[in-house]
N, C-alpha and C positions, 0 to 999 in steps of 0.2 A: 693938283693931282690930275692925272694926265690916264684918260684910257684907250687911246690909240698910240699904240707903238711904232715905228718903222712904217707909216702910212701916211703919206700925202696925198690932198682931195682931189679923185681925177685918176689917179696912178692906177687904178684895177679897172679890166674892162668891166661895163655894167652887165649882170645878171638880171637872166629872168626870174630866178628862186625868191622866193620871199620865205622869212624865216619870223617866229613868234618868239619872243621873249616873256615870259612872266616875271617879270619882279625884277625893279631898277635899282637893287644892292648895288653889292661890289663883285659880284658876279656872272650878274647879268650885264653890266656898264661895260667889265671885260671883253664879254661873249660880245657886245653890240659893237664896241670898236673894232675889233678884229674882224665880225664877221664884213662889217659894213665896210670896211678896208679892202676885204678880196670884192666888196662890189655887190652883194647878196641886197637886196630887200630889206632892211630890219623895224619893224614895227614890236614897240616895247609896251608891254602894259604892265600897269601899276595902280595900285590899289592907295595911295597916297598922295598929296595934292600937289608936291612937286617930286621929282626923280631925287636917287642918292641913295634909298632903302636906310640901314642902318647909318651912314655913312651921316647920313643930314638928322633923320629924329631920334636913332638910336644912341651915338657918341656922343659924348660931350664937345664943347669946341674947343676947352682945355687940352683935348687930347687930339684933333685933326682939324687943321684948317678947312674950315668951310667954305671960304668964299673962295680958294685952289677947288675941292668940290665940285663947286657949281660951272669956274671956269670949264675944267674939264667935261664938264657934262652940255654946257654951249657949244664947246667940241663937238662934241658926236651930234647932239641941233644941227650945226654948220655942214656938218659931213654929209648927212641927210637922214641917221638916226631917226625914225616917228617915236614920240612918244605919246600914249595915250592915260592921263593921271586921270585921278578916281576911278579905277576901271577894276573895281575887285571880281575875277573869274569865279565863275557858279553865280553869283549874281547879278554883271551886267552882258556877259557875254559867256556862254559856256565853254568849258575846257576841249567838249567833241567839235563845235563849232570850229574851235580851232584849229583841232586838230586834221579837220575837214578842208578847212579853206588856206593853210597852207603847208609847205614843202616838209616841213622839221621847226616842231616844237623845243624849244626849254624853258625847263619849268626852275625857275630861280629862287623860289619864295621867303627864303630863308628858316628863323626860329625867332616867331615874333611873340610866342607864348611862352609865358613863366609856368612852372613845375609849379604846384600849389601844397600848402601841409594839407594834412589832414586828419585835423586835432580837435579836442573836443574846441566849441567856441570858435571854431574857423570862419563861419558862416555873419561873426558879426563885423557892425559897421565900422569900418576907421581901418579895416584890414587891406591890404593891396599886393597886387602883382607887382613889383618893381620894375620891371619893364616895360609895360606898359604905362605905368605911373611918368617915367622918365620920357615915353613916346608923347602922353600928354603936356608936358613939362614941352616939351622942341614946339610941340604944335599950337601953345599956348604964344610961345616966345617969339613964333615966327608970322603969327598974327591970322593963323589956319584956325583957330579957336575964341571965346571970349575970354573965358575963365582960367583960371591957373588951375594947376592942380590940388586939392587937397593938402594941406600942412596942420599938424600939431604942433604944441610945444616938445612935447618930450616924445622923439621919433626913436622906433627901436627898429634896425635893419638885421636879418636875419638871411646870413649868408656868407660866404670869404670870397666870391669872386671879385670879377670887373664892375658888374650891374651893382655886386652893394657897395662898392668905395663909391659910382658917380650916384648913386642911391644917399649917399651920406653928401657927397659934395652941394648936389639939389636940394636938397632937407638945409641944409645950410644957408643957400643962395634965398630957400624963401622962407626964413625966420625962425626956424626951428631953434630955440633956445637950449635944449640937450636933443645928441645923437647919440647912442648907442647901437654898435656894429657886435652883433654875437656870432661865433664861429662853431660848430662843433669840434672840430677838432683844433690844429695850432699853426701858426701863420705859415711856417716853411712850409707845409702840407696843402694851403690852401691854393685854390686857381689863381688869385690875384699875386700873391707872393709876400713875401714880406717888405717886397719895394711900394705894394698896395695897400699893406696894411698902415705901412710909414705915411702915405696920401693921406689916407681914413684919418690917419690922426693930427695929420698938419691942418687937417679940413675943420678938425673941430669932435672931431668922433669921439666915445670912450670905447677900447677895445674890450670885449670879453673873451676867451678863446675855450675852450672845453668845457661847452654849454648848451644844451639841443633843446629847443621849444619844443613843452606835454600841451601846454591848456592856455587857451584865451580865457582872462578872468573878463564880464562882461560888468559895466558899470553899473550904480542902484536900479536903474531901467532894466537892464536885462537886453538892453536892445546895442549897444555900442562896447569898443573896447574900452577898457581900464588898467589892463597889467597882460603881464605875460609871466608865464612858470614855465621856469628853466628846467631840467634836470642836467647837473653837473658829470662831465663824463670824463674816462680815463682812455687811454690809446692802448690797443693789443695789435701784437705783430701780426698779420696775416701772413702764413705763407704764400710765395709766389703774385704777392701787392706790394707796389711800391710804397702804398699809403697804410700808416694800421686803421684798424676799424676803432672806430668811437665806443664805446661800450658806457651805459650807465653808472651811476653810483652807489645809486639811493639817495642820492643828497639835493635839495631841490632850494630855490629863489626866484624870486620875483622883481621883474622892474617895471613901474608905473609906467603906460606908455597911452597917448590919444592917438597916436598914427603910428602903424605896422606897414612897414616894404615887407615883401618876402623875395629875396632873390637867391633863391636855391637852383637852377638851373631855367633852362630855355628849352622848350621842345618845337620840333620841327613842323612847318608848315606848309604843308601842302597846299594845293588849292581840292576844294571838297571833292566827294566820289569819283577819285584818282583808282582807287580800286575796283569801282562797279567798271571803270572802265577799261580794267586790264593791265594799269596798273601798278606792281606788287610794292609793296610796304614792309622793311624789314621790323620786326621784335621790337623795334627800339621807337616807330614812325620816320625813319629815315625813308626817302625813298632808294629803292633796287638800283643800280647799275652796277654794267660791268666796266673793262677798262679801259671802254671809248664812251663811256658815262650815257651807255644808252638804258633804256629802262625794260618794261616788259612789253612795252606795245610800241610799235611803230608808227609815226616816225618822232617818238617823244625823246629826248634827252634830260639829263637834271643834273645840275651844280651846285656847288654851295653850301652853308649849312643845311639847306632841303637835304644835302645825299647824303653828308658826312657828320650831322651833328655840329653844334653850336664849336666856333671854332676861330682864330685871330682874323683879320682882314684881309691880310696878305694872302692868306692860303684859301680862303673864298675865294678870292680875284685869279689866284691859280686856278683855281677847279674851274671858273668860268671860262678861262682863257682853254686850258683843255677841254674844255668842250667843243667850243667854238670850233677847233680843229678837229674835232673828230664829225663835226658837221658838215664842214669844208670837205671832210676825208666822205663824208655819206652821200652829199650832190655832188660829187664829182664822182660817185660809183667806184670809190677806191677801197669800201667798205661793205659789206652788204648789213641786214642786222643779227643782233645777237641769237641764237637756238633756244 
């Protein structure tokens, strides 16, 4: 996988600009080839122990050649890319810092956070974020870690997207003797698809589909999980939704479970007091831009699921690549910033 396009090393005259990256996804990798192609500066920080973002601990390798990855990422090495890994911003170096010391900021961070239920019994032990379950899982695998992640016998993944089909694939790879994948609503309707839920179930999964977790039942301790209670739901048309809404029953079940993924969504990650700094944060925690993905203070830019919400790779790697240009477009004064 390749993040310079139409640039050979040498081919742009050098600049004095130097530009900051946060975060070595698939958006900032973009923004770093490009920009480092017109000759800009690019020093990248990154909060993870080698570059890639989602691309290296987030996907499986099932699904994206890793060591293409990495080639591409020795790329941008070669080109003259800096990168700075374990370098998580508000804690080794501040975001005004940067914003200080150079030309134009982006802030790439993506969505490393899972949505959490919040149900009775949420709070007990053997429960998890699926996404980060899975980041531990890569950093386990790629020898960043000792330990593996957590596994049960009977794993119940509680979700239809992307994160719980490799959520179920993982549960698989490290012994999980039953998987069960719950859905509220029904496969055509879910994010993964029903090309996903076919995976889930070649992987080893038992599918359930119209079925929303009330309560973690906790073991005789009182301290760990033991089951999970369904309530069984039906689908109502929303107007003007492409999806119906899930609605209840009354009718309720339980399946015995020692480890819980929850991969209900991803929320976006900024890097901390993005706000005290000016800033702005939409409704949702997306960050603000307009449509040169500039933000509310100068001279900060944002790509990626940071702007737009958890979202496929291709279209990260776009949002990063416009960015990149509308930076180009910013040091060269062909831009001024947004009102």
């Amino acid at each position: 996988m390749r993040f310079i396009v139409g640039c050979k090393p040498g081919q742009a005259e050098p600049r004095s600009e130097r530009i900051a990256i946060i975060g070595a996804g698939p958006a900032g990798l973009y923004a770093a080839g490009y920009l480092r192609c017109r000759g800009f500066n690019v020093t990248v920080f990154d909060r993870n122990p080698e570059p890639g973002g989602f691309l290296i601990f987030g996907v499986l390798e099932i699904h994206i050649n890793k060591a293409k990855v990495r080639e591409g990422i020795k790329e941008l090495h070669e080109l003259g890319v800096e990168f700075r890994q374990n370098i998580t911003v508000c804690r080794d170096v501040s975001l005004e810092e940067l914003i200080n010391n150079y030309d134009a900021v982006l802030i790439a961070t993506g969505t490393w956070e899972s949505a959490r239920l919040n149900i009775p019994g949420a709070n007990l032990e053997g429960i998890y974020p699926a996404m980060e379950w899975i980041v531990d899982y890569h950093m386990w695998k790629y020898g960043y870690k000792s330990e593996k992640p957590p596994i049960g016998e009977r794993v119940v993944v509680i979700g239809g997207g992307l994160t719980a089909v490799d959520a179920v694939h993982v549960s698989k790879w490290l012994g999980a003797k039953e998987v069960y994948m719950v859905y509220r609503r029904i496969r055509q309707y879910a994010p993964a698809g029903e090309r996903g839920f076919r995976e889930a179930e070649e992987a080893g999964a038992k599918i359930i589909e119209l079925a929303s977790p009330v309560e973690y039942i906790p073991d005789p301790s009182g301290k760990r999980v033991a089951a999970v209670k369904f309530e069984r739901m039906k689908l109502v048309e929303q107007p003007g939704s492409k999806r119906p809404k899930p609605v209840g029953t009354g009718e309720y079940f339980t399946i015995e479970a020692d480890l819980v993924l929850e991969a209900i969504g991803l929320k976006p990650t900024p890097p901390c007091n993005v706000e005290q700094l000016g800033i702005k944060l939409r409704p949702d925690g997306t960050i603000d831009v307009d449509e040169y993905k500039r933000t509310t203070r100068e001279p900060v830019f944002a790509a990626g699921d940071v702007e737009h919400g958890a979202s496929l790779i291709g279209i990260a790697m776009k949002g990063g690549l416009d960015a990149a240009k509308a930076i180009e477009k910013y040091l060269n004064r062909e831009i001024g910033w947004r009102s």
